[in-house]
N, C-alpha and C positions, 0 to 999 in steps of 0.2 A: 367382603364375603369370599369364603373360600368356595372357585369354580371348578370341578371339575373339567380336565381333559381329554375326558374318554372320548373316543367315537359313538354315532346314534347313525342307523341309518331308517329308511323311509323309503316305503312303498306306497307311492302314491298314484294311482290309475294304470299300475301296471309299471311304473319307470323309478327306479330304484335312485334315491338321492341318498348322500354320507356326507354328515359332515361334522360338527363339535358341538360340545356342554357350553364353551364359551359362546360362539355364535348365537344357539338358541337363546343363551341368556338376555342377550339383546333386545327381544322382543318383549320380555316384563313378564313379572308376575301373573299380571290378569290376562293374558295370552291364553291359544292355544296349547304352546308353546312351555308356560312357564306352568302348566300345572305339569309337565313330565319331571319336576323335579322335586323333592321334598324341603323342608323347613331349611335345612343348613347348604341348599344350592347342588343338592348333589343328584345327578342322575339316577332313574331307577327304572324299570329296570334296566339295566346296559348291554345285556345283552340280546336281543331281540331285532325284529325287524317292524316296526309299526309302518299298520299299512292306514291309510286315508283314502279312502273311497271322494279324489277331488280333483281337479284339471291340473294336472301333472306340468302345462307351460306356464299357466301360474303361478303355480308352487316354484319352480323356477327361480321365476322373475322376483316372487317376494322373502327367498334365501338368500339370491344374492344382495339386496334392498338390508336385509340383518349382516349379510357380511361386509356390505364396501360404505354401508347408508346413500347409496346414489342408487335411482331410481330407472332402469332403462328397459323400456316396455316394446317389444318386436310390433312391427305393424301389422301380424295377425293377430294379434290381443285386442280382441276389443276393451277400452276402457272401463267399461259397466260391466263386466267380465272380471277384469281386475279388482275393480273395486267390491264385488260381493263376494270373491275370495280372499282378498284380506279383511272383509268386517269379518268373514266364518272363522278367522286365524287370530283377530283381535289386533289387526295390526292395520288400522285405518289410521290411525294417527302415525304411525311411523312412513305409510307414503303420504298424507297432507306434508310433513316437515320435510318430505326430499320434493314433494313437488313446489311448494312455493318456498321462499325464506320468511326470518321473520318480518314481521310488519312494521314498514317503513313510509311514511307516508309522503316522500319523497323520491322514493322508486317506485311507486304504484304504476300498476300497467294495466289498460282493460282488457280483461280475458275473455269475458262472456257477456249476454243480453238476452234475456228474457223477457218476450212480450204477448200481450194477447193475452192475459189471464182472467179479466175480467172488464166486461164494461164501464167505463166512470173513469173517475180520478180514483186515485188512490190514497186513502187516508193515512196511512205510516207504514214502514217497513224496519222491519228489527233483526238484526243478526244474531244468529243465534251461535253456544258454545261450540259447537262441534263444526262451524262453517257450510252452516245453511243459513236460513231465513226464513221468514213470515211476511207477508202482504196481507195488511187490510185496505179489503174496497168494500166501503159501506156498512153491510150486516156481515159478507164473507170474508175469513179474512183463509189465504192461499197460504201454506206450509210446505217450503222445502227442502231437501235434504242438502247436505254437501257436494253432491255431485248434480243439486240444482233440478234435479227430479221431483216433480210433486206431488207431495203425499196427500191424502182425503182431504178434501175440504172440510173446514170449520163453519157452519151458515148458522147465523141467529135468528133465521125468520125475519126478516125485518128488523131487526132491533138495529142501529147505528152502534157500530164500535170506535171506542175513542181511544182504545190503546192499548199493548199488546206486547207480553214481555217472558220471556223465556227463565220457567225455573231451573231446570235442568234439558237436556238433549232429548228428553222425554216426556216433558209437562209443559203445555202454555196455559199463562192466566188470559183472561179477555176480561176488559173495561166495556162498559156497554152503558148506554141509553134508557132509561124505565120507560117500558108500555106504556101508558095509561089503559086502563081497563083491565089489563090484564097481571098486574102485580107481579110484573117481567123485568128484567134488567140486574145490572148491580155486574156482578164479577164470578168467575167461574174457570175452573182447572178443567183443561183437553187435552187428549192425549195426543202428541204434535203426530202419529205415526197414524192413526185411525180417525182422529178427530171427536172419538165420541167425549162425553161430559162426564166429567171425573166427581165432580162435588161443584155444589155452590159456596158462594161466601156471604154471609148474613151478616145482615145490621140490624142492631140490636137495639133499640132507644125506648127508655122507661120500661123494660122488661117484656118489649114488644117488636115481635120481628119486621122492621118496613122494606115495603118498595125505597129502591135509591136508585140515582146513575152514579156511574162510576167514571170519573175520567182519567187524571193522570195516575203512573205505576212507577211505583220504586221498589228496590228489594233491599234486606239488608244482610251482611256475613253470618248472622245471628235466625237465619232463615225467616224473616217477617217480611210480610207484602202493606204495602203503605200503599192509600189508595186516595184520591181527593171525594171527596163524596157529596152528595145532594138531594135532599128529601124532601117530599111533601109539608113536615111537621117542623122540627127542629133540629133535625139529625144533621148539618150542614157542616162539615170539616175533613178531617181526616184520621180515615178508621186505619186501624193493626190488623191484619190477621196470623198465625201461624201458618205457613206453607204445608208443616208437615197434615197437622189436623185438621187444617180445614176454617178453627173457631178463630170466634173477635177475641183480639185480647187488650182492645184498648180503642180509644175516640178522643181525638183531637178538636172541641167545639170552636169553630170561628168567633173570634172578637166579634165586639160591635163594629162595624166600619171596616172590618179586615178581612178579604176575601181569600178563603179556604178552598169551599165546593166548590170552586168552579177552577181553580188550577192548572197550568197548562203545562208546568215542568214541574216534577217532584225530582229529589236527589239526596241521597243517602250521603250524608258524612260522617265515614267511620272512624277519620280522628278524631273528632270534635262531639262523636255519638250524637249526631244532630240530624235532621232533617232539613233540605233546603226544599219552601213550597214557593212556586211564580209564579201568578196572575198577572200576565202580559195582554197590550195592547195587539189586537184589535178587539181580544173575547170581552175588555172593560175599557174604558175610557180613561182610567189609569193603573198605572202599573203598579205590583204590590210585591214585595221578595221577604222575605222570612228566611229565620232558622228557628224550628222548635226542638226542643228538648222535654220527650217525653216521660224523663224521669219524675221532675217536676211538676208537668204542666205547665212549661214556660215559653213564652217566644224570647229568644234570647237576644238573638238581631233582627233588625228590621228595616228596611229601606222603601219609600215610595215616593212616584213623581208628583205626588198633589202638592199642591201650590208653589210650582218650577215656575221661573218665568214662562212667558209665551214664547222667546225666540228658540225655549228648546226644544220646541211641537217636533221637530224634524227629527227629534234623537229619541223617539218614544220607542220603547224597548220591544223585541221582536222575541228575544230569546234570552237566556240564563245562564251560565255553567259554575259552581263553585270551585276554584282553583284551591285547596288545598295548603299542597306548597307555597301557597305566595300569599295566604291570608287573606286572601280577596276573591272577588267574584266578577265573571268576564260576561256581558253583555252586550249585544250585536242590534242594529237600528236595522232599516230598510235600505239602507246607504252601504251596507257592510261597514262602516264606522263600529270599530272595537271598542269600548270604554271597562273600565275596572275601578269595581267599587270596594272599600278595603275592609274590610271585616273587623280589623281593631277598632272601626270607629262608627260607633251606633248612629243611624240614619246618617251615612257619609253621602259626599256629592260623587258625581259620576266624572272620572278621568278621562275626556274621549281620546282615543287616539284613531283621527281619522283615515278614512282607507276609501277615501269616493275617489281617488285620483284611479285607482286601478281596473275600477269600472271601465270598460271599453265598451258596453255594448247598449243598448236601448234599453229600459223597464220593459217586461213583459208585459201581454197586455190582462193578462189573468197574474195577478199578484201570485207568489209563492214566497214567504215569511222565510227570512232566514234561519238556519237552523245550526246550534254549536255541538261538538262534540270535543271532549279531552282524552287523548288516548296514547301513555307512552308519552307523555311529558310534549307532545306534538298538539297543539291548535289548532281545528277543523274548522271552516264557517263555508256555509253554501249560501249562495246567490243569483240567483235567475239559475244558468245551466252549468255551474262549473261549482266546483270545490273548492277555495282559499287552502293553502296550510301554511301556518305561523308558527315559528319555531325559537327558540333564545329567549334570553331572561325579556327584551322588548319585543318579544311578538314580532318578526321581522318574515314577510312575506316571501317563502323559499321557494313555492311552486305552487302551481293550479292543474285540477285533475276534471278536463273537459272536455264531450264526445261531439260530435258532430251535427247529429238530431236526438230527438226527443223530446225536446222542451226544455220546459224550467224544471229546477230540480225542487220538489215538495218536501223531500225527506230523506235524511239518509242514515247510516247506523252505519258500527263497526264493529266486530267480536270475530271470533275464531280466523285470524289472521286473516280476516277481508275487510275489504270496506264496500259498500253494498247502497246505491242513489237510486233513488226512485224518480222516475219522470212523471210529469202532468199530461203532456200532449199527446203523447206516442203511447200509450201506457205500458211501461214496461221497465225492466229496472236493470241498473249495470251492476258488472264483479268488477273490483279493483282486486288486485294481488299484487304483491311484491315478488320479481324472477328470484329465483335461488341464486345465492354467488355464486360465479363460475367457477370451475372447477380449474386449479394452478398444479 
């Protein structure tokens, strides 16, 4: 694109800033910034003095942030200062990228903790795009921004939420619990900044709208929300909805013998345009993994522990993740024992590659289920209070990401360049970050 290099200057609170078409260009389009320029990059007007009625030491701070991409904030700035004048400037992601690097889950460092949010355990915590998060405890579940501030609470009255997943920086769905008596529950769009209720998501069965609960959430590139579901009647699988409108646009019926509604990991596979659904031990007595494919109406794969011998009660499956790349699917026991099950090969046995040797420390005494995530070609797995990360074509154990107190870790999530643990005991949940590279 051709940039102009004229001069622009700025009066802002009184104190006059000068400086380039290129500079500003830095800051993007959907900027402040980038609407002073028209369709072919070029400044307009050029000759003026635009004034901005805004704190003139932050403006500063976040010119020079467009001119050198290094971020260096004087100790009278307050931080929360900083940060609600570059969202006003649209330049909140350009100081997240000078304040942390990208995400490495090998240099992870704990920056922050947040506790005291609500009483209980907590049921799940999810990261959201923009590098906040969400906490459900119970029926509430606690919303917050990037800079770890909490926005209105979410409360269901009562209802149990089961799980909890970020459409955009703006929208969270909630998985919830049915009433009884009150023809309450199912699923439902909030706005992550207010918390009020945007719409509900209906289920539809024989041309009749039922109560349902709703457990695990997946989403797909293709904007659909996959939901495990469970009814009164027959409604028992997994429903579609459109994100944008709201409606069903499709129902997954459980097999005979094959457990759907009750689900504890769902996961989008967008090579394979599949769904993977897990019904894991302890919610059943045995363990169930699928891939459907909703073109068809087909389960395409399928894997279950029924009729395993008895000696391999001890590997009963905790947790799921489909590996993509590697055609296989990674599952983690109570042992943190890794096993991979291979996806070319329908109802395959399970490869363990054991890992109790790394175990150092005691079982809690409140169990906490291990939990996988795959992020960046990096292997996640929690265990009591610390984080595994497994890295290379064999899963080869690089580093552990573990604090001091809190407990056992329940749950943990990663998106917008954090990784984000939730504890049991302490209630209260940690930031992982990765430091920026230093500066040569």
């Amino acid at each position: 694109m051709g940039i102009s290099k004229d001069r622009i200057k700025f009066n802002v609170g009184g104190r006059i800033f000068e400086t380039t078409a290129t500079t500003l260009a830095n800051a993007g389009r959907d900027s402040f910034f980038g609407a002073l320029f028209d369709d072919e990059w070029n400044l307009s007007p050029q000759d003026s003095i635009h004034f901005v009625d805004r704190n003139s030491d932050c403006f500063a701070v976040l010119l020079d942030l467009l001119r050198t991409g290094d971020l260096n904030v004087p100790a009278n700035i307050p931080e929360r200062l900083l940060h609600k004048e570059a969202s006003f400037y649209g330049l909140l992601d350009h100081v997240r990228t000078a304040k942390w690097g990208p995400f490495d889950g090998n240099r992870l460092r704990l920056s922050d903790s947040v506790k005291g949010i609500a009483p209980g355990d907590g049921t799940a915590i999810r990261a959201g795009p923009d590098g906040g998060c969400c906490v459900a405890h119970g029926s509430v579940v606690h919303v917050f921004d990037w800079m770890l501030e909490e926005h209105s609470p979410i409360n269901l009255d009562y209802q149990r939420v089961n799980d909890v997943g970020w459409i955009d920086s703006d929208n969270i769905v909630l998985s919830a619990c049915e009433r009884l008596g009150r023809g309450e529950g199912g699923m439902g769009l909030f706005s992550s900044s207010s918390g009020d209720l945007r719409y509900k998501f209906q289920v539809c069965h024989e041309n009749q709208v039922k109560s349902y609960t709703a457990g695990a959430l997946s989403f797909s590139p293709d904007y659909e929300i996959f939901a495990s579901c469970k009814g009164r009647s027959n409604e028992y699988g997994i429903g579609v909805w459109d994100q944008i409108t709201g409606k069903q646009t499709d129902f997954f019926y459980e097999s005979p013998g094959w457990s759907l509604g009750d689900a504890d990991k769902l996961q989008w596979l967008n090579g394979k345009n599949c769904l993977l659904v897990a019904t894991l031990f302890p919610r059943k007595d045995n363990c169930y993994i699928s891939l459907l494919d909703f073109r068809d109406k087909n389960m395409v794969w399928s894997w279950s522990d029924i009729g395993s011998p008895m000696a391999i009660d001890e590997k009963r499956v905790r947790d799921a993740i489909a590996m993509e790349d590697s055609n296989s699917i990674c599952v983690v026991n109570e042992f943190e024992d890794l096993g991979f099950i291979d996806l070319r090969m329908y109802g395959g046995s399970v490869r363990w590659s054991s890992r109790s040797k790394l175990m150092k420390s005691k079982m809690p005494d409140e169990p906490c289920y291990p939990k996988l995530a795959l992020h960046e070609g990096q292997l996640f797995s929690s265990m009591n209070d610390s984080i595994s990360v497994f890295c290379g074509p064999d899963w080869v154990l690089t580093s552990r990401l573990r604090r001091s107190y809190g407990g056992s870790i329940c749950d943990f999530s990663i998106g917008g360049d954090r990784l984000f643990a939730l504890h049991s005991e302490e209630n209260l949940f940690d930031v992982w970050e990765t430091p920026p590279c230093p500066i040569i």
